[in-house]
Phi, psi and omega in degrees: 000136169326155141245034166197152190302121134240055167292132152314143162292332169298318170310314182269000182272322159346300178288322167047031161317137174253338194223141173221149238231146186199092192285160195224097195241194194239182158215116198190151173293120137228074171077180188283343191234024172227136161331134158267046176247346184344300189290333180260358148249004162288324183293324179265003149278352165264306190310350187279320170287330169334289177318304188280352186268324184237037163046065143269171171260088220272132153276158168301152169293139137305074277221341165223126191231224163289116175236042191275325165320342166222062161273137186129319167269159154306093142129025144284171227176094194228124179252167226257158168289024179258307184297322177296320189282327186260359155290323180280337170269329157281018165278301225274324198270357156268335155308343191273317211262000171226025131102028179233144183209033166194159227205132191255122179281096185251132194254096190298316205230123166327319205264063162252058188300313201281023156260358149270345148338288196279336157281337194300313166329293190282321197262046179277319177256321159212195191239108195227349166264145193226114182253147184171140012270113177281205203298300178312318182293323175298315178312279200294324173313302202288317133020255165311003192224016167058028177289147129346309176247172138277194188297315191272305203280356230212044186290302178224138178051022151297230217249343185249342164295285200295347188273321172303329191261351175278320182282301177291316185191108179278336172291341180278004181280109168273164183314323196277344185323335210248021162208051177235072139243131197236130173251132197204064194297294213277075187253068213277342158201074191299313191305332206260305145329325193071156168347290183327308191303226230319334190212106175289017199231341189107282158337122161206089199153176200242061187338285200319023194214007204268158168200147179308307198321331177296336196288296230291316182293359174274309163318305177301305160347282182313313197300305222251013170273338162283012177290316184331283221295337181300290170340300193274338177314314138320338176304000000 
């Protein structure tokens, strides 16, 4: 599967999208056996699915975002949130001026904290924002996919990162997933530390437990808890 849009202009004059899809991912360490595009390519495998499933308007990715919590490892890469807010509001006011005006955020990487900001922002007045996959949708994603860990215990480059790309793109996997597991429950103070202090490998979670199957019932998981979130956007 692509991990970036090669739809034509003509494909979107065709398509005639009211909503358009903009995945938002990091360049950040995850460890040895995962890429550092991870987060921006789990976000353009669910916006992909998004698009095709309710006919959207698949955006290019964003591709580097707040990582500053994995500053400190090698080939990470971070622009500050003031800079993250205002490429997405001259996204959303060049989709307004060519007649699309709402606009779905899917969000790859945990520390983007400042994108619920930024939909509460945007639906103050009317509902023109979509931030997604939130806290819930990820729990039933996992859910369904009979995972093992949570959310917390399963933070970064585990057992639900590695099971999405063991499915969609196994090639983006290295040899080492099944014995890069780090456990680090207790994190009391990360916001303030960074990563490091809790993991020298990076990893916190439990690759060794990843299976394609889970990727794939954790997408389908997704694909069909945004019909909700579509619904009210639309309301």
């Amino acid at each position: 599967m692509d991990l970036i849009t090669t739809a034509t202009s003509t494909d979107e004059a065709g398509r005639n999208a009211t909503v358009a899809v903009l995945p938002v991912g990091s360049f950040e360490q995850h460890g040895d056996h995962l890429p550092l595009i991870t987060d921006t390519a789990i976000a353009c495998l669910i916006a992909q699915r998004l698009a095709d499933e309710y006919n959207l308007f698949l955006l290019p990715p964003i591709t580097i975002s707040c990582s500053h919590e994995h500053e400190g490892f090698a080939g990470t890469v971070s622009i500050t949130a003031t800079t993250l807010i205002a490429v997405i509001e001259d996204i959303r006011a060049s989709l307004r001026r060519s007649g699309i005006g709402k606009l779905v955020l899917v969000n790859g990487h945990g520390g983007n904290y400042v994108l619920s900001n930024i939909a509460m922002q945007a639906n103050v007045g009317e509902r023109s924002v979509i931030l997604f996959p939130g806290k819930d949708e990820w729990n039933a994603a996992r859910r369904q996919a009979e995972m093992s860990t949570n959310a917390h215990d399963d933070m970064h480059g585990g057992e639900l990162e590695t099971s999405i790309l063991l499915h969609s793109r196994p090639d983006l996997v290295g040899d080492t997933w099944r014995d890069a597991d780090h456990d680090a429950i207790d994190r009391p103070h990360l916001l303030t530390t960074g990563i490091a202090r809790y993991t020298s490998s990076g990893i916190i979670g439990r690759p060794s437990l990843a299976t394609a199957t889970k990727g794939k019932a954790a997408l389908d998981s997704l694909v069909t808890s945004f019909a909700d979130h579509l619904k009210i956007l639309n309301e």
